[in-house]
C-alpha positions in Angstrom: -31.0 6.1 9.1 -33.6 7.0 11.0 -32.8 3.2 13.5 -29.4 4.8 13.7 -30.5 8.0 14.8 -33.2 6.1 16.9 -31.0 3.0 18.3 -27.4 4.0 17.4 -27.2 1.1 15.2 -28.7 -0.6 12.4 -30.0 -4.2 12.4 -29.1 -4.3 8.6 -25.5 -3.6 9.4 -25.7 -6.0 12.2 -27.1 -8.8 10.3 -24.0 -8.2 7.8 -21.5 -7.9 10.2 -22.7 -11.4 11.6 -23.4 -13.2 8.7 -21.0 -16.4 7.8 -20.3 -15.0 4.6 -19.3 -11.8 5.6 -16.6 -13.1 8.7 -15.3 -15.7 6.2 -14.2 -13.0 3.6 -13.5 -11.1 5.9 -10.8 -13.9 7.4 -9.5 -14.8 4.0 -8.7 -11.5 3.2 -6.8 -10.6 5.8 -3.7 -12.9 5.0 -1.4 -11.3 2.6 -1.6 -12.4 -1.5 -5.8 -13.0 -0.6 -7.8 -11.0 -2.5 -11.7 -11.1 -3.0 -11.8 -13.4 -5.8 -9.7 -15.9 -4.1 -11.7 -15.8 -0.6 -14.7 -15.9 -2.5 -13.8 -19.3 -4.0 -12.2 -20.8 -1.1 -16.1 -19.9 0.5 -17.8 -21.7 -2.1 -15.9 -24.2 -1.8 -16.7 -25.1 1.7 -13.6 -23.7 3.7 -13.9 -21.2 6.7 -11.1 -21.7 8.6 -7.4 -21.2 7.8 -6.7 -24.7 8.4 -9.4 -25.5 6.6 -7.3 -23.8 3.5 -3.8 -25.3 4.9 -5.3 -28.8 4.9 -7.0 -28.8 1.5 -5.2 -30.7 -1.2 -6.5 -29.0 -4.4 -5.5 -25.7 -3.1 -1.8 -24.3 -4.2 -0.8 -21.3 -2.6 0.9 -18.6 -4.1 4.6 -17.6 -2.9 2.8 -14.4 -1.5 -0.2 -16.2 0.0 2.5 -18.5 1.8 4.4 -15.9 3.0 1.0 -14.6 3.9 0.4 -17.6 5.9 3.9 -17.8 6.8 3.7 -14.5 8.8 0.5 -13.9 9.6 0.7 -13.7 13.1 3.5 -10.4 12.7 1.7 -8.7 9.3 -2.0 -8.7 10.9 -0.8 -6.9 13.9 -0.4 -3.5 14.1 2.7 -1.5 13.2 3.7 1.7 15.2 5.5 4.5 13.9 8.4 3.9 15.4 8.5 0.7 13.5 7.8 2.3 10.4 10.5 5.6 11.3 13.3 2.6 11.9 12.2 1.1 8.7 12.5 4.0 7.0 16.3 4.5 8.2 17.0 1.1 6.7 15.7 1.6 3.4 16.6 5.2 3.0 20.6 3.8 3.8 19.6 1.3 0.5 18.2 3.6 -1.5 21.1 6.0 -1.0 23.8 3.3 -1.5 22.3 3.0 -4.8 21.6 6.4 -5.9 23.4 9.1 -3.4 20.4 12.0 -4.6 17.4 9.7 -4.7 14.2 11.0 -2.8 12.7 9.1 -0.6 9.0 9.4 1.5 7.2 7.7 4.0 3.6 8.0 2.6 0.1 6.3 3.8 -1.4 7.3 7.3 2.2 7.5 9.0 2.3 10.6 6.7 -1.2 11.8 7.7 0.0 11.6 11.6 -1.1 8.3 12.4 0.4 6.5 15.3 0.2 2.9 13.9 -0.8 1.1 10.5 -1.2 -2.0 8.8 2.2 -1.4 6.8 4.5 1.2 5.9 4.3 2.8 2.3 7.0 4.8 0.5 7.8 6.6 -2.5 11.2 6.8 -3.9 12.7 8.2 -7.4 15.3 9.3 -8.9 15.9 13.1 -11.2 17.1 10.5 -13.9 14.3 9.6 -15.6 14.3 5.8 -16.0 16.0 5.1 -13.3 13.7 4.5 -10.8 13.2 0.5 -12.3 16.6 0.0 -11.7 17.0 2.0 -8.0 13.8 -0.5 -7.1 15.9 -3.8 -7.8 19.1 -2.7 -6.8 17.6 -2.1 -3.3 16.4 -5.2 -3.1 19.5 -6.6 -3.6 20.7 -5.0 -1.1 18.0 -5.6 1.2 18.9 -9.4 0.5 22.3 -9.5 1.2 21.4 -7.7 4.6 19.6 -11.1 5.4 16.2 -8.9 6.1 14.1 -9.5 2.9 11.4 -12.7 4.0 9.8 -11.7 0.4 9.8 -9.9 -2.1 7.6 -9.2 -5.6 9.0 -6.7 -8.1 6.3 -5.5 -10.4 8.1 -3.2 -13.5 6.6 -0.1 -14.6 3.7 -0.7 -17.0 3.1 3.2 -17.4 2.4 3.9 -21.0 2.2 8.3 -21.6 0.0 7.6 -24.7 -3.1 5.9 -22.7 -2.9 8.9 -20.2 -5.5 10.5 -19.3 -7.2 7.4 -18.2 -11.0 8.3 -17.6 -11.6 5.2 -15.4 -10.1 5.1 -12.0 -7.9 2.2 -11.3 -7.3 0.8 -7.9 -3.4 0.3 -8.4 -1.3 2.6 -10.5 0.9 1.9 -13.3 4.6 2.7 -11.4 7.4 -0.3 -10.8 6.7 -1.2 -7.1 7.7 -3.7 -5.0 5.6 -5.9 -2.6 7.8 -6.6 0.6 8.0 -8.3 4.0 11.4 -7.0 6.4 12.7 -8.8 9.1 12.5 -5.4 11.5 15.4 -6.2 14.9 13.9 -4.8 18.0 17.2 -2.7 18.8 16.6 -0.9 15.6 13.7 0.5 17.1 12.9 3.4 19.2 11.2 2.0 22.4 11.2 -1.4 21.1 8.3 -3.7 19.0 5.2 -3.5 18.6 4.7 -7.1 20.2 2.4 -9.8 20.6 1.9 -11.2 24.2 4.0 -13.9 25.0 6.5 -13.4 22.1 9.8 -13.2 23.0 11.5 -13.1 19.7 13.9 -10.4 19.2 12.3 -9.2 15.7 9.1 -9.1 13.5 7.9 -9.0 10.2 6.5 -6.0 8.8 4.5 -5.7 5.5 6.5 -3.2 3.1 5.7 -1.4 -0.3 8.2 0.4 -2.8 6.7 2.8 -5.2 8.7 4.0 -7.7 7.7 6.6 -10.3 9.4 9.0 -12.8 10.0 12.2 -11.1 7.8 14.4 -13.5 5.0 12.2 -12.2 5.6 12.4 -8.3 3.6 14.5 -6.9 0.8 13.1 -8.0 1.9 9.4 -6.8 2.8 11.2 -4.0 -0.5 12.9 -3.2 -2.6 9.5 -4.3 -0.1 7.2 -1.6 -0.9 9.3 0.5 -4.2 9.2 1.2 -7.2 8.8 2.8 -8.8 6.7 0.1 -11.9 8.7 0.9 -10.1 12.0 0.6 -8.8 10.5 -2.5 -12.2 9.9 -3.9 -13.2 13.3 -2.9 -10.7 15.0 -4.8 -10.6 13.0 -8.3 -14.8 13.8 -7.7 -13.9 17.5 -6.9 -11.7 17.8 -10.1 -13.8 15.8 -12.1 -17.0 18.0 -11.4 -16.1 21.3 -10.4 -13.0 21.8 -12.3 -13.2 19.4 -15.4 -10.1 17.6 -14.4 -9.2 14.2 -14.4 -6.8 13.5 -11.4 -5.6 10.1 -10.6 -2.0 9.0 -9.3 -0.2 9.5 -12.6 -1.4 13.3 -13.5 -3.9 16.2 -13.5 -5.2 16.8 -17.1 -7.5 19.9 -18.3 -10.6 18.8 -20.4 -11.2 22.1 -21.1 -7.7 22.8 -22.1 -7.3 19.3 -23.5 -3.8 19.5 -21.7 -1.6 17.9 -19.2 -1.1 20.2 -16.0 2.5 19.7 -14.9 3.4 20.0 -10.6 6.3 18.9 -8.6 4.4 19.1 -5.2 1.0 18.8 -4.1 0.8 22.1 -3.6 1.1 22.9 -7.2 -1.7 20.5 -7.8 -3.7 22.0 -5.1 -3.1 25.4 -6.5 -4.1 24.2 -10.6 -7.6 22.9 -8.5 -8.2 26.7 -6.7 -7.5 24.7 -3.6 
């Protein structure tokens, strides 16, 4: 701290940032369907290049890592809002062919005010309870037939009521979702793409995710998709120690109470915190 304060950087940091190990995760995990496990082994193993990977025999990709490959070049890039607002136009047309009173959300930093991201995040369900598997693969249907889905992974709903409230924090929630990259037309969107210098094509492909869960449960999926991760943290540490909550994407529950605090916006859960 005190070499920050000093400097205005730290040589520790700097030795991290530069160090082989470090840039070559770093790399890996950048392509789509690559996560830390994966890079780590493809390190070990030698590779530090992406055609290093591409060229290695004993190596079998994944159909998300290929379509990570595939479209690299669009998904790494930055996506504006305008991107994500035309996106958002196309889904929301699905999601209401499907079910005509469906709710649907942009969520992630584009929600927070941000003016570009690394992909576009949104919530949809349905007042029907158990519909929301179904809207999920319907849409994709649709999506298909439309000639815009370059992938697609449906993941059904593994939320289970009975292990709620969970007192470890996972990463991804239990909701059907799907994993997705759109073909996105340049005359769909305001002001045109978000382009790369020198391409000419007439489209992109953006980097998509579909959250789907029950309606009792979306204001708290809608709060955690939300974000910042930090803020996130923050608040499940805020609950956790000042309020003897437990707060994660699924629900708020009372350890004092020993009971399940219901909300259908985030201000309900705010307001059950004395936020």
């Amino acid at each position: 701290m005190e070499e920050i304060l000093g400097c205005g950087h730290s040589s520790e940091v700097d030795n991290i940032l530069s160090d082989e190990r470090y840039q070559t995760l770093k790399l890996f995990t950048s392509v789509f369907g690559v996560g830390p496990k994966t890079a780590e082994k493809w390190y070990r193993g030698g590779l530090r290049s992406f055609s290093g990977v591409l060229a290695e025999p004993g190596i079998h990709l994944n159909r998300m890592q290929q379509s990570g490959f595939l479209h690299y070049g669009d998904i790494s890039r930055a996506v504006s809002k305008a991107e994500a607002q035309a996106l958002g136009s196309i889904i929301d047309e699905a999601v209401h062919a499907v079910t005509p009173d469906a709710v649907l959300v942009l969520t992630g930093g584009f929600r927070r005010g941000k003016e570009f991201g690394h992909d576009v995040d949104f919530i949809v369900t349905t007042p029907q309870r158990g519909w929301e598997e179904n809207l999920l693969t319907n849409v994709l249907s649709r999506l298909k037939k439309q000639g815009i889905l370059l992938f697609s992974e449906y993941q059904a709903s593994t939320l289970d009521i009975s292990k709620l409230p969970s007192y470890r924090f996972e990463a991804m929630d239990h909701f059907a979702k799907c994993f997705l990259i759109l073909r996105l037309e340049g005359s769909q969107v305001e002001g045109g793409l978000q382009g790369a210098e020198g391409d000419n094509r007439s489209w992109r492909a953006v980097r998509v995710d579909l959250v789907s869960p029950p309606l009792d449960h979306y204001a708290f999926a809608l709060l955690g998709w939300t974000g910042s991760r930090q803020f996130g943290r923050d608040l499940r540490r805020f609950a956790r120690l000042e309020r003897r909550m437990l707060l994660d994407n699924h629900a708020l529950y009372d350890k004092t109470k020993k009971e399940f605090l219901t909300a259908t916006s985030e201000k309900d859960i705010f307001d059950h915190l004395g936020l």
